[in-house]
Structures are given as C-alpha cells and as structure tokens.
N, C-alpha and C positions, 0 to 999 in steps of 0.2 A: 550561456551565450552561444549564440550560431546552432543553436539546438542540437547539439551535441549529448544532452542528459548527462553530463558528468559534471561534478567539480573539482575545483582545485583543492587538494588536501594535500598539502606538503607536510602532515604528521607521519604520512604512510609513505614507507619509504621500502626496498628489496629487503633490506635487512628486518624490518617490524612487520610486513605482511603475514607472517606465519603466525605469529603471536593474534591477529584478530579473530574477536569471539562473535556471536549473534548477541546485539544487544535486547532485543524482543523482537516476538512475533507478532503478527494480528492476522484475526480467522474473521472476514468479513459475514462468513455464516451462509452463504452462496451456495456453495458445494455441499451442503446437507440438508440445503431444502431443496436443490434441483437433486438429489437421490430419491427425497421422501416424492419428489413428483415423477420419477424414473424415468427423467432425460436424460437421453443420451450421449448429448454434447453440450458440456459444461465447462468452461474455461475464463479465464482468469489473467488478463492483460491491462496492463496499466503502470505509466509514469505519475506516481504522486508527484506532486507540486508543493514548495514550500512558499507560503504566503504568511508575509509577520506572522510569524512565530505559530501555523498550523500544517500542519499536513494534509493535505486533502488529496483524496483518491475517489474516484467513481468507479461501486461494482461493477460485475458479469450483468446484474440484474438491474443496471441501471440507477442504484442508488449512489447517492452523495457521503461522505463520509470525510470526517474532522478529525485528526487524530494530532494528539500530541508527542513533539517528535523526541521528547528523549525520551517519554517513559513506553510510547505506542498502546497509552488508553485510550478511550472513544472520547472525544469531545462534545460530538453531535451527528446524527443522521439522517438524510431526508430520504423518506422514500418516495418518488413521484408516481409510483402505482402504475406503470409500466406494465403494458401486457406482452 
C-alpha cells in the first residue's frame, strides 16, 4: 500500500530480528552469461511482486520470471529475446 514495498509483519519484532536466517536464494543466471559475453555493466534491480501465491521478478536481461515463494524454485520463464 502507498508503494512503500514493505509489509506488515508483526512476527518480527527488536527482540526476534537477530535470530532471522536466509530462507533461499535464487541466481537468475544473468551475471554469468553477461561475464561469458565480457560486459561491463551488469546489474541487478528489482521489486518482486507477489501475485496469488507467485513471485514474479523481471531480469537485468529483461526476462520474466515465476518463483515460488517459500521454497524460491522457478516456476516458469519467459525470455522475450531482448537485444
């Protein structure tokens, strides 16, 4: 709400922050194919969005991307072939 990218999580509190861990990663795969192509400026910005029960993030490279959000496996990927 108000675009602020945050939510409300009243589990986390001063006292429980220390205790949180990383619950998965995901490596869109971006950054080792802009190596293998030896560009120079390669970066990686993005608000995922939760939409019924997916995560969706768009690459560096312009791809679409579905991930499921407790475990952060792929769902699905569209690459529109972006130059």
């Amino acid at each position: 709400a108000g675009g602020t990218r945050y939510a409300l999580a009243d589990q986390i509190t001063p006292e429980n922050v220390g205790g949180l861990t990383v619950a998965w990663t995901y490596r869109t795969g971006d950054l080792e194919e802009a190596r293998r192509a030896k560009w120079r400026n390669a970066t990686f910005e993005a608000t995922p969005i939760l939409v019924e029960g997916s995560l969706y993030l768009c690459s560096g490279l312009g791809r679409v991307i579905a991930l499921d959000p407790e475990s952060g496996s792929e769902r699905w990927r569209y690459d529109p072939g972006i130059d």
